[in-house]
C-alpha positions as CSV (number, residue, x, y, z in Angstrom):
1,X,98.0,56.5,118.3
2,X,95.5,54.6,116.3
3,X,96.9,54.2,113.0
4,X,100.8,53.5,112.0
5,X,102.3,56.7,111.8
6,X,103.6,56.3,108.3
7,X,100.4,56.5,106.9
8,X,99.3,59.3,109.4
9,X,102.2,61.5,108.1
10,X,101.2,60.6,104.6
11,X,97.3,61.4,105.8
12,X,98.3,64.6,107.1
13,X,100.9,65.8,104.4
14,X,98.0,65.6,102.2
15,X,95.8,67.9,104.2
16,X,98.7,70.3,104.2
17,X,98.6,70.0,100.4
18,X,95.2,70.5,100.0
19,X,95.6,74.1,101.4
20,X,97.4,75.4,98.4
21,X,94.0,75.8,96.9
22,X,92.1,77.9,99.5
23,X,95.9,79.9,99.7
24,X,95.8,80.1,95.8
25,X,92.5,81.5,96.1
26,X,93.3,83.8,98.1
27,X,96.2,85.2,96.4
28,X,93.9,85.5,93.4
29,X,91.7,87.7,95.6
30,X,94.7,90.0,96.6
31,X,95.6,90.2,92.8
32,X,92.2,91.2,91.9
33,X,91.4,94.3,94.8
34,X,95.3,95.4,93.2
35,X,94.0,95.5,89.9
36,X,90.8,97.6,91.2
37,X,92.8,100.0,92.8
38,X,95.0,100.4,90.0
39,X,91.6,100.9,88.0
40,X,91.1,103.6,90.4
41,X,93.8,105.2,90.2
42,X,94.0,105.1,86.4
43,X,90.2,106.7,86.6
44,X,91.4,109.4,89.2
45,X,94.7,109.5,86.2
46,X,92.1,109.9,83.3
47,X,89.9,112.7,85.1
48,X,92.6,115.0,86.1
49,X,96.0,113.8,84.2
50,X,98.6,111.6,83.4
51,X,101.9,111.0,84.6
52,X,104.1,113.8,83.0
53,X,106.9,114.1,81.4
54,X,108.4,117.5,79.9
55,X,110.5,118.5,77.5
56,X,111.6,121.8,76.1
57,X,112.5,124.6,75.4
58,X,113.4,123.2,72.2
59,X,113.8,125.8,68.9
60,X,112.1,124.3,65.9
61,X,112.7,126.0,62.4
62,X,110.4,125.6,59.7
63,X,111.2,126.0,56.1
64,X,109.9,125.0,52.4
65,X,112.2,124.6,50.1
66,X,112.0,123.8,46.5
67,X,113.5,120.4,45.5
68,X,115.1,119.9,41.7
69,X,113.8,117.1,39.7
70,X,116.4,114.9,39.7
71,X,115.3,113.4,36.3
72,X,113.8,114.5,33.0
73,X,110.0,114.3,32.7
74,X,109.7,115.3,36.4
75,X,108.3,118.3,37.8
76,X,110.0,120.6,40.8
77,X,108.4,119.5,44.2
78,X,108.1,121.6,47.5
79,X,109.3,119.6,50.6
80,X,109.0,121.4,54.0
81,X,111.5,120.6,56.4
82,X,112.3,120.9,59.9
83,X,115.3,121.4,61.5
84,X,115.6,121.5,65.9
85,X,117.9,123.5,67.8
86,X,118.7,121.7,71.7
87,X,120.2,125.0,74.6
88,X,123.6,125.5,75.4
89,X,122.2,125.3,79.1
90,X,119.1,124.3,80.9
91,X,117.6,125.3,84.1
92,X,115.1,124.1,86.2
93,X,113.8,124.7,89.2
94,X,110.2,122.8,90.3
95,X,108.4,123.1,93.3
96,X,106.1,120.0,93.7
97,X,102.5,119.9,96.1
98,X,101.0,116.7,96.1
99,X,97.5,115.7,97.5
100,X,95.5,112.5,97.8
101,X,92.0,112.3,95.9
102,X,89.8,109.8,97.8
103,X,87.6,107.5,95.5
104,X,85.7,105.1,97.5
105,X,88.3,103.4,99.9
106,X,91.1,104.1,97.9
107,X,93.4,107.1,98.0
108,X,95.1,108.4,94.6
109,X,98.6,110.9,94.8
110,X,97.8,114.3,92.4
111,X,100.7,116.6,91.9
112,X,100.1,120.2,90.9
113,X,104.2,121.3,89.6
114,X,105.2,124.8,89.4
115,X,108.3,124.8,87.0
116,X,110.7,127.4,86.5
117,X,113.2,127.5,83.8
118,X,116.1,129.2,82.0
119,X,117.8,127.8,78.7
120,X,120.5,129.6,76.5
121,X,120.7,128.9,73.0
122,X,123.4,129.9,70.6
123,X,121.2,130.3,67.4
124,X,123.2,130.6,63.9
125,X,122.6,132.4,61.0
126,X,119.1,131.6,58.9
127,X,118.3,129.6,62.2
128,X,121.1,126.7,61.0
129,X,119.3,126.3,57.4
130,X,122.1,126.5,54.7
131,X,122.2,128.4,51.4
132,X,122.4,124.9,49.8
133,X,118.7,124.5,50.7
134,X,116.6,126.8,47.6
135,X,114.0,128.2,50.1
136,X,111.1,129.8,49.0
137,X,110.3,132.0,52.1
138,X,112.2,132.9,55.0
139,X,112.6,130.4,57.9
140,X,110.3,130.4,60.5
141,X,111.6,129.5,63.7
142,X,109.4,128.7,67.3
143,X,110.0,127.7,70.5
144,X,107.9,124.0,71.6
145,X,107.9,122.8,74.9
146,X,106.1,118.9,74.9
147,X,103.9,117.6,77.8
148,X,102.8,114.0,77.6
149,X,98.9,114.9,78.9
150,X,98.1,119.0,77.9
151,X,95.3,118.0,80.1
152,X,97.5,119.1,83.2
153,X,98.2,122.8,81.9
154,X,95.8,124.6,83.9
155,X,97.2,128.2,83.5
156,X,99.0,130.3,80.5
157,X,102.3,129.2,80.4
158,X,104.6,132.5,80.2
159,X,107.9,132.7,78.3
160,X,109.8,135.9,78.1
161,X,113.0,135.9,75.5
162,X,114.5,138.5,77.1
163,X,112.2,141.2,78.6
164,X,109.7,140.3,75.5
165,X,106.8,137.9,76.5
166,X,106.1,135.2,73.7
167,X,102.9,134.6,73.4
168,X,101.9,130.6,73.7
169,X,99.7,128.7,71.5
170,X,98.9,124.9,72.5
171,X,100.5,122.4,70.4
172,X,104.0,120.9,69.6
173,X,102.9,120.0,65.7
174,X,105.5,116.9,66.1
175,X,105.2,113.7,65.4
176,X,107.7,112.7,67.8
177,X,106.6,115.2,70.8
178,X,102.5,115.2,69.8
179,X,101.1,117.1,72.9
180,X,102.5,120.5,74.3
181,X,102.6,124.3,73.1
182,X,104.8,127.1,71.5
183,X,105.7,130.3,71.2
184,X,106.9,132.3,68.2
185,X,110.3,133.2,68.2
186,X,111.3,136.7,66.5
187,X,113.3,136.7,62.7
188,X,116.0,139.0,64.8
189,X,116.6,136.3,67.0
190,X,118.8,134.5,64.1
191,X,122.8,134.4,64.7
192,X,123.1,135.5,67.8
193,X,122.9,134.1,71.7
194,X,119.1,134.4,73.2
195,X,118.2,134.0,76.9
196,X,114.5,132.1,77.3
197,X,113.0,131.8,81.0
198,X,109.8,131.5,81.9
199,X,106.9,129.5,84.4
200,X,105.1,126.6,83.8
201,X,102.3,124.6,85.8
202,X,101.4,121.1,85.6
203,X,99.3,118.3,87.5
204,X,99.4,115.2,87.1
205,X,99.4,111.7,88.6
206,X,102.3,108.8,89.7
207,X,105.3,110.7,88.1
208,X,107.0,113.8,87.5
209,X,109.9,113.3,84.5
210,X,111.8,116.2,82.5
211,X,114.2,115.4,79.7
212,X,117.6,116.7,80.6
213,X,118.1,118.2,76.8
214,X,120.7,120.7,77.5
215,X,124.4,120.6,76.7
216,X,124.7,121.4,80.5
217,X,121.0,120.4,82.7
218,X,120.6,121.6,86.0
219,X,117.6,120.3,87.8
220,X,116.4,121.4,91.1
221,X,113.4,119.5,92.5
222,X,111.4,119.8,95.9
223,X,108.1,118.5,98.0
224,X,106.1,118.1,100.7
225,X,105.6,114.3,99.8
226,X,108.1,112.5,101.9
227,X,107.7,109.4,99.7
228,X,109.9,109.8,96.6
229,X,111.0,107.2,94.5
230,X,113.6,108.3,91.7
231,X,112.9,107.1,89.1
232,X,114.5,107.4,84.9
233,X,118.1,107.2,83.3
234,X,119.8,109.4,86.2
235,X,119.3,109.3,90.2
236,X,119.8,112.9,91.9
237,X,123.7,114.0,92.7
238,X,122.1,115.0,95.4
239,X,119.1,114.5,98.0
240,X,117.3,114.8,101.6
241,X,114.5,113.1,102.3
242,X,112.2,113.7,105.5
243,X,108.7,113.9,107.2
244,X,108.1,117.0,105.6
245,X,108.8,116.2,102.0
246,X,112.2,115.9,99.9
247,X,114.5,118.3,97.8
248,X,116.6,116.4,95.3
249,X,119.2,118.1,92.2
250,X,120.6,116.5,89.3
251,X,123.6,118.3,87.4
252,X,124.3,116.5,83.9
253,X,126.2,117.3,80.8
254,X,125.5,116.4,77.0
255,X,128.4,113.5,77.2
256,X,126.3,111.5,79.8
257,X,122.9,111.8,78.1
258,X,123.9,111.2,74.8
259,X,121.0,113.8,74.0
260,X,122.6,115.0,70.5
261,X,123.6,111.3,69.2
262,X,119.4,111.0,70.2
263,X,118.6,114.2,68.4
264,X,120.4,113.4,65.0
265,X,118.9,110.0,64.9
266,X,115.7,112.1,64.8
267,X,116.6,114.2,62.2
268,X,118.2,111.3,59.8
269,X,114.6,110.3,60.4
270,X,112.6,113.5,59.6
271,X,115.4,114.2,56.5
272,X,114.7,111.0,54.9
273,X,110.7,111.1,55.4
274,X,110.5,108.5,58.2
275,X,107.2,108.9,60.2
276,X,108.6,109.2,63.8
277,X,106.5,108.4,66.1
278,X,105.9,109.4,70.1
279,X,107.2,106.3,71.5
280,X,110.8,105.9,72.8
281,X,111.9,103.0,70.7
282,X,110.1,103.0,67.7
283,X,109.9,106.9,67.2
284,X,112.9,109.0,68.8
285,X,115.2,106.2,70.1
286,X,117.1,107.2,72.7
287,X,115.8,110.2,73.2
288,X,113.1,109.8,75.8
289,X,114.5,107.3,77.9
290,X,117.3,109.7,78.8
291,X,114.9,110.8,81.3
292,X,114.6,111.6,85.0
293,X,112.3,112.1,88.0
294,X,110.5,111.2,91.0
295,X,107.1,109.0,91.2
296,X,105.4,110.2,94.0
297,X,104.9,106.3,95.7
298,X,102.5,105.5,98.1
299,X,103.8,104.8,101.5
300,X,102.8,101.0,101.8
301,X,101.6,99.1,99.3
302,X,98.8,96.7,101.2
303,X,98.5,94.7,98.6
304,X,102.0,93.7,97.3
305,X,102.5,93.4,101.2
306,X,99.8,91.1,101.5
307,X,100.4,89.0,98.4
308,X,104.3,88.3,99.9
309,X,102.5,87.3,102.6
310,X,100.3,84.8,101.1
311,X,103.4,83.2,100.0
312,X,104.6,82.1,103.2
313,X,100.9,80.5,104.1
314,X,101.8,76.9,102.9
315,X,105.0,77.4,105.3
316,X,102.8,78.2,108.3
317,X,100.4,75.5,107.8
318,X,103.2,72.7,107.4
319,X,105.0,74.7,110.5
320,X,101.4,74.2,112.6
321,X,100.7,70.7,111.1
322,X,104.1,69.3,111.8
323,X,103.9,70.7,115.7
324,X,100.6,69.1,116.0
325,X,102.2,65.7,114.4
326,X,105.4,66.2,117.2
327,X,102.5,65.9,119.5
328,X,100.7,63.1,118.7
329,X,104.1,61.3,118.3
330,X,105.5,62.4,121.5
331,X,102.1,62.7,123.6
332,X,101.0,59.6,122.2
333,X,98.2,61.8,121.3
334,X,95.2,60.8,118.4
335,X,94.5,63.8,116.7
336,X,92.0,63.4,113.8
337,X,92.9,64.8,110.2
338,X,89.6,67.1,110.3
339,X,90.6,68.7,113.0
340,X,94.4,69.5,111.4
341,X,91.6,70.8,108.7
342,X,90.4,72.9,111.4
343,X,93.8,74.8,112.2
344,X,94.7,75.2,108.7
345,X,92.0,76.7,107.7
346,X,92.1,79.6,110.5
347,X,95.9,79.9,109.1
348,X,94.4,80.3,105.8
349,X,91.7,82.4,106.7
350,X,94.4,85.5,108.7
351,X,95.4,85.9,105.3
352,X,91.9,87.0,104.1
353,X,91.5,88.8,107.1
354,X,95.0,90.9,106.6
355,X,94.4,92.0,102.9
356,X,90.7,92.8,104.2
357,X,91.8,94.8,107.2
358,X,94.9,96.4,105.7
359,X,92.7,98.0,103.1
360,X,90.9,100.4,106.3
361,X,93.6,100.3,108.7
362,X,97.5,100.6,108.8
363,X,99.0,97.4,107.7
364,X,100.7,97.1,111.0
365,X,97.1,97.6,113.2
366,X,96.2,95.2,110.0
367,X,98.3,92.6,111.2
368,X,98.1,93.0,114.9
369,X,94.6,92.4,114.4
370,X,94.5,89.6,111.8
371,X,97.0,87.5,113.6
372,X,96.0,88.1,117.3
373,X,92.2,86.7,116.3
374,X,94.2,83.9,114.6
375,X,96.3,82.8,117.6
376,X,93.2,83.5,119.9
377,X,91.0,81.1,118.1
378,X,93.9,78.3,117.2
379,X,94.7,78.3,121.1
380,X,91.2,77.8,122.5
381,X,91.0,75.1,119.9
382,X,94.1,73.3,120.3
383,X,93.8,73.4,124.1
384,X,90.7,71.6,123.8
385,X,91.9,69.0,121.0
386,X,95.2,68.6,123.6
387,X,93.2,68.4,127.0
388,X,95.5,71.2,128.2
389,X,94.9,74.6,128.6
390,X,98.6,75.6,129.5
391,X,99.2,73.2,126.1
392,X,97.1,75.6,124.0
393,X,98.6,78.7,125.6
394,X,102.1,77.5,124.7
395,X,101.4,76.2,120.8
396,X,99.1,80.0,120.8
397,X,102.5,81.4,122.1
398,X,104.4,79.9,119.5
399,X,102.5,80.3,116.9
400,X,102.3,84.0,118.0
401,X,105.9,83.8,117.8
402,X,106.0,82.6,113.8
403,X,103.3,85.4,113.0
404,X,106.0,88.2,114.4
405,X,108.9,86.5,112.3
406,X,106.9,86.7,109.3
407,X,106.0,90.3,109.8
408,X,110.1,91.2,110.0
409,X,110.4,89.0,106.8
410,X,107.9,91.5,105.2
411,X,109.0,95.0,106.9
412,X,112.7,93.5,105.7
413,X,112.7,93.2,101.9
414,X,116.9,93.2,101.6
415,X,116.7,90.0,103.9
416,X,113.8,88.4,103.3
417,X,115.0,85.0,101.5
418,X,117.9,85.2,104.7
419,X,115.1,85.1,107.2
420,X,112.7,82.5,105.4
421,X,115.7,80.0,104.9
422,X,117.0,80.3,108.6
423,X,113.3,80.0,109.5
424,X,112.9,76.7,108.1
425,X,116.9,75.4,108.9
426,X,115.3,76.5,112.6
427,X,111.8,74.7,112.3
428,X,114.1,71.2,110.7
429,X,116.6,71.7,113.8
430,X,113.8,71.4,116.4
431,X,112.2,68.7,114.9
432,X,115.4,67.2,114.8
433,X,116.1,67.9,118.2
434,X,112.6,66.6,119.7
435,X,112.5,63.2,117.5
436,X,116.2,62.0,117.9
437,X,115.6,59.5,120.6
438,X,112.5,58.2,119.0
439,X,112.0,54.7,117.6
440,X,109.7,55.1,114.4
441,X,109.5,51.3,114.2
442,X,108.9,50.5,116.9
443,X,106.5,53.7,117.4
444,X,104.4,52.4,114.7
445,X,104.0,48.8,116.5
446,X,103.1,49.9,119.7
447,X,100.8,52.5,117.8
448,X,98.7,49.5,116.6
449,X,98.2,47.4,120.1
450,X,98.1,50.8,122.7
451,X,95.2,52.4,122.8
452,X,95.3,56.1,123.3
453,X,96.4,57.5,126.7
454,X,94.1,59.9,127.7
455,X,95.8,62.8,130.0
């Protein structure tokens, strides 16, 4: 060795240190091709449609009333009123195709949803509006159904009360539930049970939600995307998942949703004049984020794949730079800090290659590829710097070895701080292990008189 060893350790931890900026770089670079794909997508979102989320039937009754003064001087007002009627029962039944739109090297889920449905509703006299209320016309009641981007309603929607078609109009006329359509529901229909079922399609992109609004929901939802992720309030009773796509069902009842403790927060709101908006919490709390559904997720994420693996690059760099420090100890071997420079850089540099690769090819092929250059051209080096070729093959082996760990750290999420923690507890035992019979002292003393053994 030609320098004392203490200082060569300090020399070389601060080489290792000064690869957190490439690495940070880097993982910048990941973060920024994630963000353009997720400008992609939201392009791909904005040309075709949202993710959806539907609600309905609902029965909306409309009424103006006439409202006393309720002090001398002041005149009678006219105050229109809304009052919303939730079914006894809701069915659904939705059959789900989804297909990739390509944009540049990026591809973008699309669902096209065809949605069948049946509610009851128990409808009371005068549509619930009491004789307390001095109407000036009759109520008018409708049916609304709300969609959070109309954009994805390619076709009519049909509704049938009955064996009667209703006739749809776009629109929800809510402040609460802005974007859908409805359907005028007969004066007959008032005090007595009605039967609505009809069809309904839908695209959309990411998700597919409907709002379980019923006093007993029944959802029934199926596939060909074998990549669901269940998503809202409520996860499916029930489910089966394979190549060819999934089927999933839900089966709920008013005392888990809380749907009616949502609903007459909304009308407190509407009978006191209190804008409600179209957001969960400020507008109808409660009510939409009783939820459920399935976002159609992409099979691997390369990029959230590739930034975990950025994380572990210091590790393999200190890993690499403290085997090449076992061997200059041990070997009695000078290895210059430039060319620990060397090494660390082709570490740092797979990770470029891997999100670069992964975005054209399966991440696996990705990796294979990324990490079998790396090893290739670390080996050749190293079996030059160690004047060994079977040298190079083994430190190539093992760092081949530490490039298949990390890829079970990333395939195993559940286990992954398991696997990195015995990973390093394995990397301290060895260098444990190797150094226990080794006299730093007098290491460093004979470091300054010897010159290097050449082999």
């Amino acid at each position: 060795m030609r320098s004392n060893v203490l200082l060569k350790a300090i020399i070389v931890g601060g080489v290792a240190m000064a690869f957190v900026v490439p690495l940070t770089m880097i993982w910048g670079v990941v973060k920024d091709r994630a963000r353009y794909r997720d400008t992609v997508t939201a392009e791909v979102a904005k040309s075709t449609a949202q993710s959806q989320t539907l609600v309905g039937p609902l029965v909306v009754v409309r009424y103006r009333e006439r409202v006393p003064a309720t002090s001398k001087g002041e005149a009678e007002q006219v105050r229109e009123g809304v009052e919303v009627l939730l079914p006894d029962s809701l069915s659904i039944r939705s059959k789900v195709h989804v297909e990739t739109r390509q944009r540049g090297i990026y591809r973008v889920p699309v669902f096209r949803a065809a949605t069948g449905f049946a509610a009851g509703f128990t409808l009371p006299p005068r549509f619930g509006i009491s004789d307390k209320h001095q109407l000036l016309e009759e109520p008018r009641a409708e049916v609304v159904f709300g969609v959070s981007d109309p954009r994805g309603i390619h076709a009519v929607p049909e509704v049938r009360l009955g064996t009667e078609k209703l006739e749809a109009r776009p629109g929800a006329d809510l402040g609460w539930l802005p974007h859908g359509f409805s359907l005028p529901l007969p004066s007959d229909a008032a005090g007595r049970r009605v039967a609505l079922d009809g069809n309904l399609e839908v695209m959309g992109t990411d998700r597919l939600m409907f709002l379980p609004i019923g006093a007993v929901t029944d959802v029934e939802m199926s596939s060909d995307w074998p990549h669901p992720g269940f998503v809202g309030a409520f996860l499916p009773d029930e489910r089966n998942i394979s190549a060819r796509g999934f089927q999933a069902g839900w089966k709920l009842s008013r005392f888990a949703t809380g749907i009616d403790d949502a609903m007459a927060r909304i009308r407190d709101s509407m009978s006191r004049g209190v804008p409600i908006a179209a957001d969960g919490d400020a507008g109808a709390p409660g009510f939409f984020s009783t939820d459920l559904g399935v976002r159609f997720v992409q099979p691997v994420d390369v990029y959230q794949q590739s930034e975990r693996a950025v994380k572990y690059g210091f590790l393999f760099v200190f890993l690499t730079f403290v085997a090449f420090f076992l061997f200059e100890v041990l070997r009695r071997m000078a290895i210059h800090p430039i060319q620990y420079a060397l090494c660390g850089a082709a570490l740092a540099l797979f990770f470029l290659l891997l999100v670069s690769l992964s975005e054209h090819l399966p991440f696996a092929a990705a990796y294979l590829v990324a990490s079998g250059a790396c090893v290739g051209l670390v080996a050749f080096y190293v079996g030059h710097v160690l004047r060994s070729t079977r040298r190079g093959i083994i430190f190539g082996g093992l760092l081949g070895a530490l490039y298949g760990f990390l890829y079970v750290i990333l395939e195993s999420e559940d286990y992954a701080l398991l696997l990195g923690a015995f990973l390093l507890f394995a990397a301290l035992a060895i260098v444990m292990i190797m150094t226990r019979r080794v006299d730093w002292y007098r290491l460093s003393e004979e470091g300054q008189k010897e010159p290097t053994r050449k082999e």
